[in-house]
C-alpha positions as semicolon CSV with decimal commas, in nm:
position;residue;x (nm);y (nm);z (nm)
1;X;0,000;0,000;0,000
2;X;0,271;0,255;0,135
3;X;0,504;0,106;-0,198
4;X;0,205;0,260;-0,434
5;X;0,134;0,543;-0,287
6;X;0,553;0,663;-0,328
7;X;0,558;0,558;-0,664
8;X;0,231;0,796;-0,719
9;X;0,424;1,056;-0,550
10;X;0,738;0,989;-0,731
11;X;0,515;1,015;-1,083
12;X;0,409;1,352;-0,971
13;X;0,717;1,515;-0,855
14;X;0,883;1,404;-1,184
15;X;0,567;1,576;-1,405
16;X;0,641;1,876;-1,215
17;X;0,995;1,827;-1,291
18;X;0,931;1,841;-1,622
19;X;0,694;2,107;-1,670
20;X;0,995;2,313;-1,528
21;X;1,305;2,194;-1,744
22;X;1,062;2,270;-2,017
23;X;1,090;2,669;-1,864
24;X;0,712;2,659;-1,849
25;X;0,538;2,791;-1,499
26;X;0,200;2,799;-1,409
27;X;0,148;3,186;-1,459
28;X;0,257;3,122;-1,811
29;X;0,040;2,834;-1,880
30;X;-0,260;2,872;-2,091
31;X;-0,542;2,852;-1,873
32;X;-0,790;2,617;-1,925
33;X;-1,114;2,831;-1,802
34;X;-1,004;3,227;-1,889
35;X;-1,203;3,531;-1,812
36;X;-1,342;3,796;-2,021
37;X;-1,332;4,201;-2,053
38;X;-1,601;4,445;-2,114
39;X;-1,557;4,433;-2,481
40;X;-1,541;4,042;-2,478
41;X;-1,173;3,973;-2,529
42;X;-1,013;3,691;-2,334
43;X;-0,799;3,776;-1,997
44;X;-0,532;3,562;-1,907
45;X;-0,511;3,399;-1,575
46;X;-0,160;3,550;-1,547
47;X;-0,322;3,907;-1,628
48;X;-0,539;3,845;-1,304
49;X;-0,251;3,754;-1,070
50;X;-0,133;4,058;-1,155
51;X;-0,388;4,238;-1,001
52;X;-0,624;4,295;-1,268
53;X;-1,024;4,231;-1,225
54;X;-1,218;4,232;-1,494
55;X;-1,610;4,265;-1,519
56;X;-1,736;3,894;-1,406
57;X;-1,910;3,716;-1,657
58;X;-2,144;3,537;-1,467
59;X;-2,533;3,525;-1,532
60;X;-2,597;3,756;-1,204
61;X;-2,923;3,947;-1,267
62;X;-2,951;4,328;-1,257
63;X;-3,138;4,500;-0,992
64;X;-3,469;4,683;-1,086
65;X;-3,322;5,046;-1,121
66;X;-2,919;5,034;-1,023
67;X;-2,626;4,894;-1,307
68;X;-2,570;4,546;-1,244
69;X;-2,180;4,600;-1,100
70;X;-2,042;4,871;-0,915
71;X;-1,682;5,032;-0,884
72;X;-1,559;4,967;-0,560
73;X;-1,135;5,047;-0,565
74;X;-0,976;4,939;-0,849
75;X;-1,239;4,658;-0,861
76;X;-1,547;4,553;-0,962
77;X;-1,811;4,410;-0,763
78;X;-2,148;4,310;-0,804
79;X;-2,369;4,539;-0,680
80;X;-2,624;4,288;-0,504
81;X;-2,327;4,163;-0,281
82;X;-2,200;4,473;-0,209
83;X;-2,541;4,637;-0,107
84;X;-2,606;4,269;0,095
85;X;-2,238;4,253;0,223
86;X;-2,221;4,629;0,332
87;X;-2,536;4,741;0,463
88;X;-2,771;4,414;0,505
89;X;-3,038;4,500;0,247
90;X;-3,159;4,244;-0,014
91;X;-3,208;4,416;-0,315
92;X;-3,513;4,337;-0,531
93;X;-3,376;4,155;-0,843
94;X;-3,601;3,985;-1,155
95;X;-3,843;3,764;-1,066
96;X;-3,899;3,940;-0,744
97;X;-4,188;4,102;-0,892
98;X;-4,375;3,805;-0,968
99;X;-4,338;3,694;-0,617
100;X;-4,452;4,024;-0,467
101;X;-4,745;4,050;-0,737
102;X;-4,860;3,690;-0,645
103;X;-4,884;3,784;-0,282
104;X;-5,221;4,002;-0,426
105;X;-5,479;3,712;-0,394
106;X;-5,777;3,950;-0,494
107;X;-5,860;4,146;-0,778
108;X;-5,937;4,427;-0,472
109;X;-5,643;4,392;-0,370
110;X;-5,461;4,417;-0,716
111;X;-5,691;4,721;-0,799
112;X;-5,596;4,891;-0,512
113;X;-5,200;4,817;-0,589
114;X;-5,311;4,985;-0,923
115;X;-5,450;5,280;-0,770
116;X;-5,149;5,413;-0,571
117;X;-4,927;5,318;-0,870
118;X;-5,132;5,602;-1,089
119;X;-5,188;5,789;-0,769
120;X;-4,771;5,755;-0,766
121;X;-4,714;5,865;-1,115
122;X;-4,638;5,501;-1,145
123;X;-4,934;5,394;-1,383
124;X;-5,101;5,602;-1,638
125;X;-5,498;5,597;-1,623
126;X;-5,654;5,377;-1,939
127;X;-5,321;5,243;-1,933
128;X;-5,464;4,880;-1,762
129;X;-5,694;4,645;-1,721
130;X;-5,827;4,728;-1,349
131;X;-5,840;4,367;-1,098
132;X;-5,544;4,246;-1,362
133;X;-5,168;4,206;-1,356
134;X;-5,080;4,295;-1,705
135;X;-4,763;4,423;-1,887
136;X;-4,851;4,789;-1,751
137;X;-4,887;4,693;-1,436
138;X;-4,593;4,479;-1,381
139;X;-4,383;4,736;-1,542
140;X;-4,496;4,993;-1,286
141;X;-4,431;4,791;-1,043
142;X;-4,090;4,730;-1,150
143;X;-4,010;5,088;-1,188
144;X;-4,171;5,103;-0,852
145;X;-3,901;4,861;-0,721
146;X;-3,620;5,031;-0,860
147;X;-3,719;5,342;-0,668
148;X;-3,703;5,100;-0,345
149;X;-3,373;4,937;-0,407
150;X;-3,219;5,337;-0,452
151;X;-3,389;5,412;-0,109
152;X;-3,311;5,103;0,041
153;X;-3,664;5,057;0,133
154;X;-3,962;4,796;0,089
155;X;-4,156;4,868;-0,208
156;X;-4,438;4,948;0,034
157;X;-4,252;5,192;0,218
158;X;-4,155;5,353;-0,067
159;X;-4,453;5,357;-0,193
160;X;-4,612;5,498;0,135
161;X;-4,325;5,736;0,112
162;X;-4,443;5,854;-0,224
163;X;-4,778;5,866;-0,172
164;X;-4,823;6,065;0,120
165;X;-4,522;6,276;0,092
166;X;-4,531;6,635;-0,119
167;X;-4,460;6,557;-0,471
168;X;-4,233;6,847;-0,502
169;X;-4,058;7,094;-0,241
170;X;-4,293;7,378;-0,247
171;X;-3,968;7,590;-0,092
172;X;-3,859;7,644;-0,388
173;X;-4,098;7,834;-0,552
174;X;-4,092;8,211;-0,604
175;X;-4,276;8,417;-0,332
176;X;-4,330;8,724;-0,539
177;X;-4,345;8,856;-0,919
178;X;-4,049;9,026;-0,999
179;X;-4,208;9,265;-1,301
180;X;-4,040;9,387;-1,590
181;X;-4,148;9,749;-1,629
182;X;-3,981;9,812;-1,970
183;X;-4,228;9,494;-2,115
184;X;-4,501;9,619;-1,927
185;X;-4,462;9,977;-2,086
186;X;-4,474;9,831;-2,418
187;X;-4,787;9,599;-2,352
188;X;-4,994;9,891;-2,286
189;X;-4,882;10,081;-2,599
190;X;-4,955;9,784;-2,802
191;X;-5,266;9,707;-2,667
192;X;-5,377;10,081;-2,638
193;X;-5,262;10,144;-3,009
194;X;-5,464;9,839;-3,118
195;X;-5,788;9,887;-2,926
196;X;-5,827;10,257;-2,898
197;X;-5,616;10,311;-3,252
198;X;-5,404;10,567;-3,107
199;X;-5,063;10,610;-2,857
200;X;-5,186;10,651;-2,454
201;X;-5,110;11,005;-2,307
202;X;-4,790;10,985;-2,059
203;X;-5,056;10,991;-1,793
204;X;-5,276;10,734;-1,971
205;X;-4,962;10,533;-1,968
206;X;-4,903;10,537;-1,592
207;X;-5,190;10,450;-1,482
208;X;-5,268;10,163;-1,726
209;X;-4,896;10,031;-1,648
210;X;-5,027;10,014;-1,287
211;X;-5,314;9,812;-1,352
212;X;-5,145;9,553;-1,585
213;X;-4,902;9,545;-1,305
214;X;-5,177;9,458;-1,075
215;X;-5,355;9,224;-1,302
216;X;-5,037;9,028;-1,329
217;X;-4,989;9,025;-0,954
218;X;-5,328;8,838;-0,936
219;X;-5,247;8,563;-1,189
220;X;-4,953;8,517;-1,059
221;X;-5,048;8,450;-0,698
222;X;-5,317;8,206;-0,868
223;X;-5,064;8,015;-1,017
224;X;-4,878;8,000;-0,730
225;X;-5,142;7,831;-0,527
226;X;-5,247;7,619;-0,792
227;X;-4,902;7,480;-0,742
228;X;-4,894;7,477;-0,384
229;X;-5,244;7,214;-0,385
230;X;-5,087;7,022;-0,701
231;X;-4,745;6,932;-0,458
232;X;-5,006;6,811;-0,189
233;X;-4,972;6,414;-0,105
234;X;-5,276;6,240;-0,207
235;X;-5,241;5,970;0,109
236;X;-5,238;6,046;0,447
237;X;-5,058;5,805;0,700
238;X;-5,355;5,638;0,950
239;X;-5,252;5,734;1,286
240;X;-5,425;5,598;1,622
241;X;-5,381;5,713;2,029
242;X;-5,220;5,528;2,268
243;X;-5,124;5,649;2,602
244;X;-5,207;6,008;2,474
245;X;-4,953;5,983;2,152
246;X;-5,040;5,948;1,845
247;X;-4,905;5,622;1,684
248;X;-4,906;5,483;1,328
249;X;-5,108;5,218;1,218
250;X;-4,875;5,125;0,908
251;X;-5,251;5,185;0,694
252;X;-5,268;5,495;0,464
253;X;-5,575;5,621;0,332
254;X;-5,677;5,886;0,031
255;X;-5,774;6,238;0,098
256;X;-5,963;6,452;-0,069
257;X;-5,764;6,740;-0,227
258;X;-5,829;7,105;-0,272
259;X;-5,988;7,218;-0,530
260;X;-5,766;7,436;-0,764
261;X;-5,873;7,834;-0,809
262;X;-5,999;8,006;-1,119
263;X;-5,641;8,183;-1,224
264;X;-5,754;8,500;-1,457
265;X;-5,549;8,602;-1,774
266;X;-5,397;8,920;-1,692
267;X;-5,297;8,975;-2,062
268;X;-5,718;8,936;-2,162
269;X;-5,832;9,093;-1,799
270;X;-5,612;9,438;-1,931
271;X;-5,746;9,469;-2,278
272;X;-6,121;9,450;-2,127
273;X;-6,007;9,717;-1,858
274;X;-5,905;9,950;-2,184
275;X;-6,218;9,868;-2,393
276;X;-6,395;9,977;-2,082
277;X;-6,194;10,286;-1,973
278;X;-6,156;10,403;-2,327
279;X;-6,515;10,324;-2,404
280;X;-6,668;10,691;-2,437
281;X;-6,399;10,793;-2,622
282;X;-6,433;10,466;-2,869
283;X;-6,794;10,558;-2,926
284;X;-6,706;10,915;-3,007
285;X;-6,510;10,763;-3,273
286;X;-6,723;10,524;-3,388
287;X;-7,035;10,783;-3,428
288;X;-6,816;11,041;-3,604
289;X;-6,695;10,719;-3,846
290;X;-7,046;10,666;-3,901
291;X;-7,096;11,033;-3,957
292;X;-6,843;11,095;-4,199
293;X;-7,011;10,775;-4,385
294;X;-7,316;10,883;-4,419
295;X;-7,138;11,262;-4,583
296;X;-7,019;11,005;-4,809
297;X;-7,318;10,812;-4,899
298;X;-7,501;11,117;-4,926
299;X;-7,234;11,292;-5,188
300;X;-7,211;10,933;-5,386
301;X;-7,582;11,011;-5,388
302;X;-7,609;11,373;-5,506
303;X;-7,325;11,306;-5,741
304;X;-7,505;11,019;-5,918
305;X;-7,851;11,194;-5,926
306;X;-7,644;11,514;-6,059
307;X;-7,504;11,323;-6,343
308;X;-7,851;11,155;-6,411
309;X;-8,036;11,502;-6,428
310;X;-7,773;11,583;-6,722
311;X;-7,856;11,277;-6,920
312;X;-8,230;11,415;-6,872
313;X;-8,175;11,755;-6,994
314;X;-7,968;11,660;-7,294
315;X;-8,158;11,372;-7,394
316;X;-8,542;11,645;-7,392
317;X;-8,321;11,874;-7,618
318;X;-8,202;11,674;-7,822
319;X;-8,622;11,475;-7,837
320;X;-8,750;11,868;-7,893
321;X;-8,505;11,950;-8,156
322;X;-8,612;11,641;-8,351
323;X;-8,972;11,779;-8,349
């Protein structure tokens, strides 16, 4: 027994003998299994020892919403392990979809799901077939899982999150109008010049530049609230006392939003305000247009009865001449 096994280790020792009178090593060996870079080409197993890592070529799956590897170093990893490794959480991969959606064992259920995906800007409305996971739906709830796996959240706290958080920071809007007085002055000239038919006065102008400036002060704090009720959440978290705090039941529920204002058109609300200001003044002109008109009418008239009278007269002496 002892005599084979030394004659199998004799066998090996004088492979590896030969391997290395025959100057050949086993980082300069061609490897049997080799790796691949991004663009495909083959990586030596020497190239590796080296210290080089190339993109893995494994079959790992992408998670919904993040690039399948990540840089970490000089090195790359995949981005499931690293995210799993690093901080614990389990990102949601392909497939995990399915197994979330099948958890939904009624079409309420499912219909509901849809619901806060369109409420979420998730789902488009006509989009689906209500009680039914189709194509839309799944690929909502896909995009709805990438937006998890970025937060490192449960789809349903990110969707909570969504849902009953502002949809945009209404901090950054603009408190107040910042006018433009030179584009204001030449709004009212325009508009004066094409309703009245003439240039406004220098006082004219003044005081119509206030009230476009006014007008425009109104629309714009219209617009402004519009925005502030469009950034409201639609949800609303379901709270419950205990012990005199309030506590969260986990349950969110719709709310009814406000209802947005009437915003009025500055640009149309100013040329009424001149129609109506300049109104005498329009009628004055409009009467004396007719006037002048009728002088016309009247002189087309007298000419043309003129000019008959003279085919009269000539025509009798030249009939009485005859006789």
């Amino acid at each position: 027994m002892e005599e084979n096994e030394n004659k199998d280790k004799e066998i090996i020792f004088e492979e590896a003998e030969d391997l290395l009178n025959d100057n050949e090593s086993l980082l300069n060996s061609k490897p049997l299994i080799e790796a691949l870079d991004p663009e495909g080409n083959i990586i030596p197993r020497s190239n590796l020892i080296a210290g080089y890592t190339p993109t893995p070529t494994d079959k790992t799956l992408t998670p919904y919403g993040m690039s399948k590897y990540m840089q970490v170093g000089n090195t790359q990893e995949s981005t499931y392990d690293f995210f799993l490794n690093n901080f614990g959480i389990s990102l949601y991969m392909p497939g995990d979809d399915t197994e979330e959606l099948n958890k939904l064992k009624t079409r309420k259920e499912i219909e509901t799901l849809q619901t806060q995906l369109e409420d979420a800007g998730k789902l488009k409305d006509g989009s689906y077939t209500k009680g039914f996971v189709d194509t839309s739906t799944r690929l909502a709830f896909q995009g709805l899982l990438g937006d998890a796996n970025s937060a490192g959240k449960s789809w349903k706290e990110a969707l909570e999150y969504i849902l009953t958080n502002p949809k945009y920071d209404t901090s950054d809007l603009p408190d107040k109008l910042e006018l433009d007085y030179a584009d204001l002055t030449n709004q009212v000239l325009n508009t004066v010049k094409s309703v009245v038919g003439r240039a406004p006065t220098d006082n004219e102008l003044e005081i119509l530049t206030g009230i476009l400036a006014g007008l425009q002060q109104e629309q714009f704090e219209g617009e402004l609230s519009n925005a502030e009720i469009a950034a409201q959440p639609l949800y609303r978290e379901e709270q419950i006392m205990f012990e005199g705090r309030p506590l969260k039941t986990g349950e969110i529920s719709k709310v009814t939003p406000r209802g947005f204002a009437d915003v009025p058109n500055a640009e149309v609300n100013f040329q009424n305000k001149v129609q109506e200001l300049f109104k005498p003044e329009m009628d004055f002109n409009q009467r004396r247009e007719q006037t002048r008109n009728v002088a016309n009418i009247i002189k087309s008239s007298v000419a043309g009865l003129r000019s008959i009278g003279g085919w009269k007269s000539l025509w009798c002496r030249r009939w009485t001449k005859s006789w």
